[in-house]
TORPA-4810 file (N, C-alpha, C, O; in nm, 3 decimals):
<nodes>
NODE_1_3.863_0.508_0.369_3.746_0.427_0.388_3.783_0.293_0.452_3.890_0.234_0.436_X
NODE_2_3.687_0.257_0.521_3.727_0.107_0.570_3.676_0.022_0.531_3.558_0.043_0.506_X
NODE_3_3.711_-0.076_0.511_3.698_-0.259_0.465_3.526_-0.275_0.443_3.457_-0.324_0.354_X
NODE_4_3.492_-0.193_0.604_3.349_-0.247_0.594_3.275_-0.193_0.520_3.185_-0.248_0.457_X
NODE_5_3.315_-0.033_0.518_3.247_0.088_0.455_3.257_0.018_0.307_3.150_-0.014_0.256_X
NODE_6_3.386_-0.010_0.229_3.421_-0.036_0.092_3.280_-0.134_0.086_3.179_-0.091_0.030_X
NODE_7_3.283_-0.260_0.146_3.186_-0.372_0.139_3.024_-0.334_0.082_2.959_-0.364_-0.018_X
NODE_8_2.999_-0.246_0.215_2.844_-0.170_0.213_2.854_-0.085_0.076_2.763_-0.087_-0.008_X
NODE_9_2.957_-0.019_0.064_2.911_0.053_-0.058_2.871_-0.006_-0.196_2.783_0.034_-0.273_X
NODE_10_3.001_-0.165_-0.212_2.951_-0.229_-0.326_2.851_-0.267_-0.313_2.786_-0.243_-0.415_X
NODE_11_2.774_-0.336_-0.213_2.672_-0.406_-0.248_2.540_-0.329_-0.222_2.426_-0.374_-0.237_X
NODE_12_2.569_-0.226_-0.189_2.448_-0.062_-0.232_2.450_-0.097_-0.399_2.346_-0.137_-0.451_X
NODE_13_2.560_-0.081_-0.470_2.576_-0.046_-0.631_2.546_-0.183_-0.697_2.507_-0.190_-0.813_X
NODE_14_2.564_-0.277_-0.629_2.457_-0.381_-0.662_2.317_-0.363_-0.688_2.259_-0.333_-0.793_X
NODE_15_2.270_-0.388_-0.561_2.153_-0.372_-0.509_2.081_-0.252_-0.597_1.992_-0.265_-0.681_X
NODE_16_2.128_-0.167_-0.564_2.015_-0.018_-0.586_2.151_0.070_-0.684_2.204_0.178_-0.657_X
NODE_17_2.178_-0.030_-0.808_2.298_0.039_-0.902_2.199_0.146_-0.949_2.254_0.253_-0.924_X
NODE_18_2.038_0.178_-1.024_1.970_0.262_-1.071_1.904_0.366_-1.020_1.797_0.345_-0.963_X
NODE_19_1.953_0.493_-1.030_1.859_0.590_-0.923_1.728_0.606_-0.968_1.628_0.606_-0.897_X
NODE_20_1.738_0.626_-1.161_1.606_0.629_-1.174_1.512_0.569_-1.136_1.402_0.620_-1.118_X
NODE_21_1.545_0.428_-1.113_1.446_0.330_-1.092_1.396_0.285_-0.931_1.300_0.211_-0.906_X
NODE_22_1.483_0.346_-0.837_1.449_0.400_-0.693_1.366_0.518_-0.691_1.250_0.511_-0.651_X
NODE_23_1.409_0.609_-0.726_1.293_0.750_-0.785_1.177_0.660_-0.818_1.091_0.653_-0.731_X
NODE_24_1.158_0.583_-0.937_1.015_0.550_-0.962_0.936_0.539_-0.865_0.833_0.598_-0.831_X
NODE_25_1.023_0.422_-0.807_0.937_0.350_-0.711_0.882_0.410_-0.625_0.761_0.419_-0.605_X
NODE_26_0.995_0.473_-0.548_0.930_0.509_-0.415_0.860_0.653_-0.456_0.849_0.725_-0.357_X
NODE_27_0.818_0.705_-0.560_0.769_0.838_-0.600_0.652_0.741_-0.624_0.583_0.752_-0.522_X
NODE_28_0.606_0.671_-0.687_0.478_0.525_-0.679_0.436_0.527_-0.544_0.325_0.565_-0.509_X
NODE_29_0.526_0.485_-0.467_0.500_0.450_-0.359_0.447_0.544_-0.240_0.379_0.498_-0.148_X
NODE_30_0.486_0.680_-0.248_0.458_0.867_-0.218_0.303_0.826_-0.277_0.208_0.785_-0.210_X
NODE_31_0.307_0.843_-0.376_0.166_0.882_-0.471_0.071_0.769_-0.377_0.037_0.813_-0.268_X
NODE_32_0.022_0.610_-0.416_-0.021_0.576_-0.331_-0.078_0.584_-0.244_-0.197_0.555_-0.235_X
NODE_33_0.040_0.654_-0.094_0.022_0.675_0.017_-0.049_0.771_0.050_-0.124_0.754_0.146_X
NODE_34_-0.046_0.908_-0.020_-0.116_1.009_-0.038_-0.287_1.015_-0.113_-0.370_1.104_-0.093_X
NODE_35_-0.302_0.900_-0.197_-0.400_0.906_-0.305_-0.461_0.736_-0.281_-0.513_0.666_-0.368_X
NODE_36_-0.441_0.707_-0.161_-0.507_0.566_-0.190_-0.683_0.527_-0.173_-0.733_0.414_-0.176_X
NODE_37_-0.735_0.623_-0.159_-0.856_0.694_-0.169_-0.907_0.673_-0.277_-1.027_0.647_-0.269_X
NODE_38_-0.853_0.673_-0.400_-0.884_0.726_-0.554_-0.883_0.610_-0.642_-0.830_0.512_-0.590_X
NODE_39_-0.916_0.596_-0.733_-0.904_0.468_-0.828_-0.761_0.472_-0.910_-0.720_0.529_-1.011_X
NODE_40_-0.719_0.401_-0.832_-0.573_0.403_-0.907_-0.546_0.278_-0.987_-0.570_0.181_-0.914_X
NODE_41_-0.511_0.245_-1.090_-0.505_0.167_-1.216_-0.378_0.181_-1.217_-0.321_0.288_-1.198_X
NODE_42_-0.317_0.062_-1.240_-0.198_0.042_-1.326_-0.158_0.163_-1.420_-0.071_0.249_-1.403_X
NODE_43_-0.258_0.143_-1.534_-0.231_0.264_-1.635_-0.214_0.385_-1.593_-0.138_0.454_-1.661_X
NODE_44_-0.268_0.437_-1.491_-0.278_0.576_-1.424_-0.164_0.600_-1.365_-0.112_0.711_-1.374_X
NODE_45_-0.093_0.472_-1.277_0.007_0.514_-1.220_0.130_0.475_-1.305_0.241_0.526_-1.300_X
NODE_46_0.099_0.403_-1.362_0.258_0.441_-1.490_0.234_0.586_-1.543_0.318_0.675_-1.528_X
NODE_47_0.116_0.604_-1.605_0.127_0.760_-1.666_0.194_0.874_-1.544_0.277_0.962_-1.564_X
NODE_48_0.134_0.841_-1.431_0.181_0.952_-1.350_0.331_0.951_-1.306_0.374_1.051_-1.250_X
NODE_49_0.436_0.818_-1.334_0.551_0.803_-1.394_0.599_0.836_-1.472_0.709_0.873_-1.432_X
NODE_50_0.589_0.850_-1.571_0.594_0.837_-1.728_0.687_0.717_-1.755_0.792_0.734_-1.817_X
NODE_51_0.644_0.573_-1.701_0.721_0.492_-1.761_0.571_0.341_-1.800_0.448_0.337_-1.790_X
NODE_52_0.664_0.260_-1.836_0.558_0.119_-1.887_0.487_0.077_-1.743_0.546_0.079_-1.634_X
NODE_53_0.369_0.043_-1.762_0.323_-0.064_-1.679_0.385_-0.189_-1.622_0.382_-0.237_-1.509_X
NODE_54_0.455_-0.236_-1.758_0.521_-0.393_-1.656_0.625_-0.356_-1.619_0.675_-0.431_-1.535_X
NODE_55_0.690_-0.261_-1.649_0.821_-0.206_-1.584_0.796_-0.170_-1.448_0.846_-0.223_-1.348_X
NODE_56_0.707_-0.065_-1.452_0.659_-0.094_-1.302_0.640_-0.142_-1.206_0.688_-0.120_-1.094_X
NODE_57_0.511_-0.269_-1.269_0.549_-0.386_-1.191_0.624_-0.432_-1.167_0.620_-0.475_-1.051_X
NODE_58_0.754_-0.464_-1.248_0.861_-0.551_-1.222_0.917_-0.489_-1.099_0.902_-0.555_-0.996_X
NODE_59_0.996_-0.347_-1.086_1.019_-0.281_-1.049_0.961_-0.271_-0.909_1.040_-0.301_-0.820_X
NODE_60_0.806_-0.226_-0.861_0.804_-0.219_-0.759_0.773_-0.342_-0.667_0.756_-0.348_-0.545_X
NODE_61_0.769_-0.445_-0.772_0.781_-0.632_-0.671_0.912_-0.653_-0.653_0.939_-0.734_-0.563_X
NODE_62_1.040_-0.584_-0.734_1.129_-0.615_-0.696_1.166_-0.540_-0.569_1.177_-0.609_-0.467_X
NODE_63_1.191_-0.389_-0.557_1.192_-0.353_-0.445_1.095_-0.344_-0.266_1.127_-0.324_-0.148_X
NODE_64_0.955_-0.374_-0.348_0.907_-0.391_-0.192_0.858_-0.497_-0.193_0.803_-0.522_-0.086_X
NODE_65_0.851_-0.598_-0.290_0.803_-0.768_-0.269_0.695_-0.772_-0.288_0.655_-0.870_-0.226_X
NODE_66_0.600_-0.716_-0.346_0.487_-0.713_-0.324_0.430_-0.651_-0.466_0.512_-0.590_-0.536_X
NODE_67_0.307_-0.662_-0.508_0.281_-0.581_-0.628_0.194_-0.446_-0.615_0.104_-0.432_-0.532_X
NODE_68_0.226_-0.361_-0.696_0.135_-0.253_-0.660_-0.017_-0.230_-0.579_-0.054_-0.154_-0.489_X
NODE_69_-0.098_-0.359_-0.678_-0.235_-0.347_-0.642_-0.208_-0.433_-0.486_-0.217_-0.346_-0.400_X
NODE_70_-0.179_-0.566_-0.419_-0.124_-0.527_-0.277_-0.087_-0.402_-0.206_-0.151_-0.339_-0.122_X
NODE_71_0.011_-0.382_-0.250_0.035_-0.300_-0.175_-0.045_-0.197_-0.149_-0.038_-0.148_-0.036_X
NODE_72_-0.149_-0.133_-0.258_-0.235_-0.041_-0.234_-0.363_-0.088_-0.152_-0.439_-0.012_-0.091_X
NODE_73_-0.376_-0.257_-0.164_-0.480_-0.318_-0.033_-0.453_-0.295_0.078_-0.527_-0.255_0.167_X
NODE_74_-0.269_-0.334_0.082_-0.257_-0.309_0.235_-0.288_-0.137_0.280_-0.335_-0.108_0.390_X
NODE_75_-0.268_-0.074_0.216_-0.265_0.058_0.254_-0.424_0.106_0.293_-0.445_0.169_0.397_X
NODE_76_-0.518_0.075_0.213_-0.649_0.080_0.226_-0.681_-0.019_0.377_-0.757_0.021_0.465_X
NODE_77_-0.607_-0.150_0.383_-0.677_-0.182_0.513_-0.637_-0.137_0.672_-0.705_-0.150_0.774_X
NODE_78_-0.504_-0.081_0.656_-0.448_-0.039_0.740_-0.550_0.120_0.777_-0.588_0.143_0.892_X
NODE_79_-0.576_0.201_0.674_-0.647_0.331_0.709_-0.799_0.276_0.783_-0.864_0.320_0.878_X
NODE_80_-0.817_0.167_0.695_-0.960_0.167_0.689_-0.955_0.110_0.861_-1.064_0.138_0.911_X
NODE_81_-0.862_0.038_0.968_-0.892_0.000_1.058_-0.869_0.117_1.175_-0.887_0.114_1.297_X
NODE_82_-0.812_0.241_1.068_-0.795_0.347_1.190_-0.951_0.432_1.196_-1.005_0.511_1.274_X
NODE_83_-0.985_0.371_1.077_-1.145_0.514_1.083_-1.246_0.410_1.170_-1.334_0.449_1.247_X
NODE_84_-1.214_0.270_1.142_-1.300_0.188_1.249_-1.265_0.222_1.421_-1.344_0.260_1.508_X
NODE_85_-1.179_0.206_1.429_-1.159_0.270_1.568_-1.264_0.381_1.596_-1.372_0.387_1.655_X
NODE_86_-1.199_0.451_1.538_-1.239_0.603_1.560_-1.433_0.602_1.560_-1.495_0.698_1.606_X
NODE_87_-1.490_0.501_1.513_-1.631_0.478_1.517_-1.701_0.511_1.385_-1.822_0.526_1.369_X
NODE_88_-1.606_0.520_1.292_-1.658_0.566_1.174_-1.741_0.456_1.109_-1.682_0.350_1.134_X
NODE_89_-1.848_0.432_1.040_-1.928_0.345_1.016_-1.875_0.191_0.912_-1.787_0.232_0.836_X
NODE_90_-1.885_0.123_0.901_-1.850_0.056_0.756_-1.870_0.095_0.628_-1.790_0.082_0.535_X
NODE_91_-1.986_0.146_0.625_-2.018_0.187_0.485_-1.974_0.277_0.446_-1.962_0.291_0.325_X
NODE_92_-1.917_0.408_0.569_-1.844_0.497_0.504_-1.686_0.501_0.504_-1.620_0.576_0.432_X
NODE_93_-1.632_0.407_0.600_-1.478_0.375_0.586_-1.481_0.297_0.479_-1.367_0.303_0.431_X
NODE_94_-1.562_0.213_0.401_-1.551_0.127_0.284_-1.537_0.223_0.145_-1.468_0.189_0.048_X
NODE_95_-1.626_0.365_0.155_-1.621_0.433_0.054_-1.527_0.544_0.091_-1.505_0.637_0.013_X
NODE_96_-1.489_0.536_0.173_-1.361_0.645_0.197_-1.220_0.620_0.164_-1.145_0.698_0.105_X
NODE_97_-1.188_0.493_0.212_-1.088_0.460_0.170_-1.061_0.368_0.055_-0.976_0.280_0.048_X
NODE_98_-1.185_0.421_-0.067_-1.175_0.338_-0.210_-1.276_0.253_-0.258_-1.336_0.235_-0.364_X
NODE_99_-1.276_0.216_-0.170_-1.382_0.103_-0.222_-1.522_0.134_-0.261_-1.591_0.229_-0.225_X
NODE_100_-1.556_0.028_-0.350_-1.665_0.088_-0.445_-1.792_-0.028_-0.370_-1.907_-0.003_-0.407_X
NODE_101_-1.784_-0.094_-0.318_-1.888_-0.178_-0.266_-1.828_-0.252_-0.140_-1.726_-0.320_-0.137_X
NODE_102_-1.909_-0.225_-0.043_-1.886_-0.250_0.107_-1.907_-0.415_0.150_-1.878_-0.453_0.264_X
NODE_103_-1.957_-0.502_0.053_-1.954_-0.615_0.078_-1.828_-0.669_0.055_-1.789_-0.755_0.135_X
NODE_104_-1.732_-0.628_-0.068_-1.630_-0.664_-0.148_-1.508_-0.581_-0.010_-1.407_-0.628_0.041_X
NODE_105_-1.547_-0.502_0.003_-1.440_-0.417_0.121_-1.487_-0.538_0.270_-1.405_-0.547_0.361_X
NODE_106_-1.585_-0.599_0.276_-1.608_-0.660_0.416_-1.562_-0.781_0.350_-1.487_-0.827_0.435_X
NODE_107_-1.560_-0.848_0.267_-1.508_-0.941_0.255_-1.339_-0.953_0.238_-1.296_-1.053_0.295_X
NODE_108_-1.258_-0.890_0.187_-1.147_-0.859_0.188_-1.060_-0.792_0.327_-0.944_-0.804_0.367_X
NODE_109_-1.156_-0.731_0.366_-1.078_-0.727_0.537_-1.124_-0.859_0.595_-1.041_-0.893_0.680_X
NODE_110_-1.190_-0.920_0.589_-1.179_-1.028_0.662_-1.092_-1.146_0.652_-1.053_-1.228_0.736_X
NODE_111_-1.072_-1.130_0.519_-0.923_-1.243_0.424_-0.820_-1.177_0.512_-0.755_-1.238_0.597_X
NODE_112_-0.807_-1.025_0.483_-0.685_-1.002_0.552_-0.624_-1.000_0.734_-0.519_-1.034_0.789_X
NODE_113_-0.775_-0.934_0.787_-0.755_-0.921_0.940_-0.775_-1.032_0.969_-0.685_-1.069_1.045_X
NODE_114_-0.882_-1.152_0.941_-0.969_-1.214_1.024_-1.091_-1.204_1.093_-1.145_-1.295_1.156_X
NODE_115_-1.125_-1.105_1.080_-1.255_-1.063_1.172_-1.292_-0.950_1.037_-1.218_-0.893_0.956_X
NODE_116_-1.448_-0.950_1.057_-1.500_-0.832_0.961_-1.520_-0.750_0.998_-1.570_-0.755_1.110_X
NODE_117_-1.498_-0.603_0.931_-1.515_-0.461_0.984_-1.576_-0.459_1.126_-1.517_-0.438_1.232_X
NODE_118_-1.695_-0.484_1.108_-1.786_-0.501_1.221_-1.733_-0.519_1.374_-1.717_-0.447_1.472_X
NODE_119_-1.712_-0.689_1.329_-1.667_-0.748_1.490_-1.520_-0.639_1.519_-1.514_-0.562_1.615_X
NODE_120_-1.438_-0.650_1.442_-1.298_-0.552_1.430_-1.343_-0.450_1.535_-1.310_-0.468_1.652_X
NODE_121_-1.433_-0.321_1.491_-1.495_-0.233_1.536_-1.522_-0.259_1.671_-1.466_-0.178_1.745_X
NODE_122_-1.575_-0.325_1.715_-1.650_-0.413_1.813_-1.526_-0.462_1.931_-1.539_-0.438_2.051_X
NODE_123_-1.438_-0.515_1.888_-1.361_-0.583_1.995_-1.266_-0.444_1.972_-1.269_-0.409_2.090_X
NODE_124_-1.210_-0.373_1.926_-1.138_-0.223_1.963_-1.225_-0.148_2.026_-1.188_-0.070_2.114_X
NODE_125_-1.338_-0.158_1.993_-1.417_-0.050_2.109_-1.404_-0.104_2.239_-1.366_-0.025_2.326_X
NODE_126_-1.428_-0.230_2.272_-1.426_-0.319_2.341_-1.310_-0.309_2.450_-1.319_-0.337_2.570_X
NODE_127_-1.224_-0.273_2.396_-1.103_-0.237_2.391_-1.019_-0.103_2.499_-0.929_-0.085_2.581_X
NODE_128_-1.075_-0.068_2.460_-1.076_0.127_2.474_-1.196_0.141_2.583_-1.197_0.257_2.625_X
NODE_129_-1.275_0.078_2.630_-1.331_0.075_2.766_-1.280_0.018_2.848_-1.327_0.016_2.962_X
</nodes>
């Protein structure tokens, strides 16, 4: 092995010394990506772990910086700006990708993008001509 290889490997066994706790995460992080559609709760997704809630948390802010319920926003706004493209309405990209009230989904893409569903919609169509 070489010097550099030796280096990278310790600070892998640093870093990421727990497999279980890489498994969690990114098996969290699978689930999510697949299910971000659905009402996902804290409690739900530790059970579908089988480990604690704040462990979780701890866990997946430590590895992706971010906390679950983020991260499951970003995931919702990222889909939700591909069904806008595509011409899909607000009210039904708001209830498609989770959300339970389309004012609370128009207000929260707009914190995040800057522009609300709407105009969004609007300047990508805009766009694409």
């Amino acid at each position: 092995m070489t010097p550099y290889l030796i280096e990278i490997t310790r600070i892998k066994d640093i870093c990421y010394a727990n497999k279980g706790q890489i498994n969690t995460v990114i098996g969290t992080r699978h689930y999510i990506d697949n299910h971000f559609d659905k009402d996902l709760s804290l409690d739900f997704l530790s059970n579908v772990r089988f480990t604690s809630k704040f462990h979780l948390l701890r866990l997946f802010k430590k590895y992706y910086g971010q906390t679950l319920r983020q991260y499951l926003i970003d995931k919702r706004i990222e889909q939700s700006k591909i069904l806008l493209v595509r011409g899909t309405s607000v009210t039904d990209t708001c209830f498609e990708i989770g959300f339970e009230s389309p004012s609370s989904f128009s207000t929260l893409f707009k914190s995040r993008v800057g522009l609300t569903p709407t105009e969004f919609q609007k300047k990508s169509n805009f766009h694409k001509a």
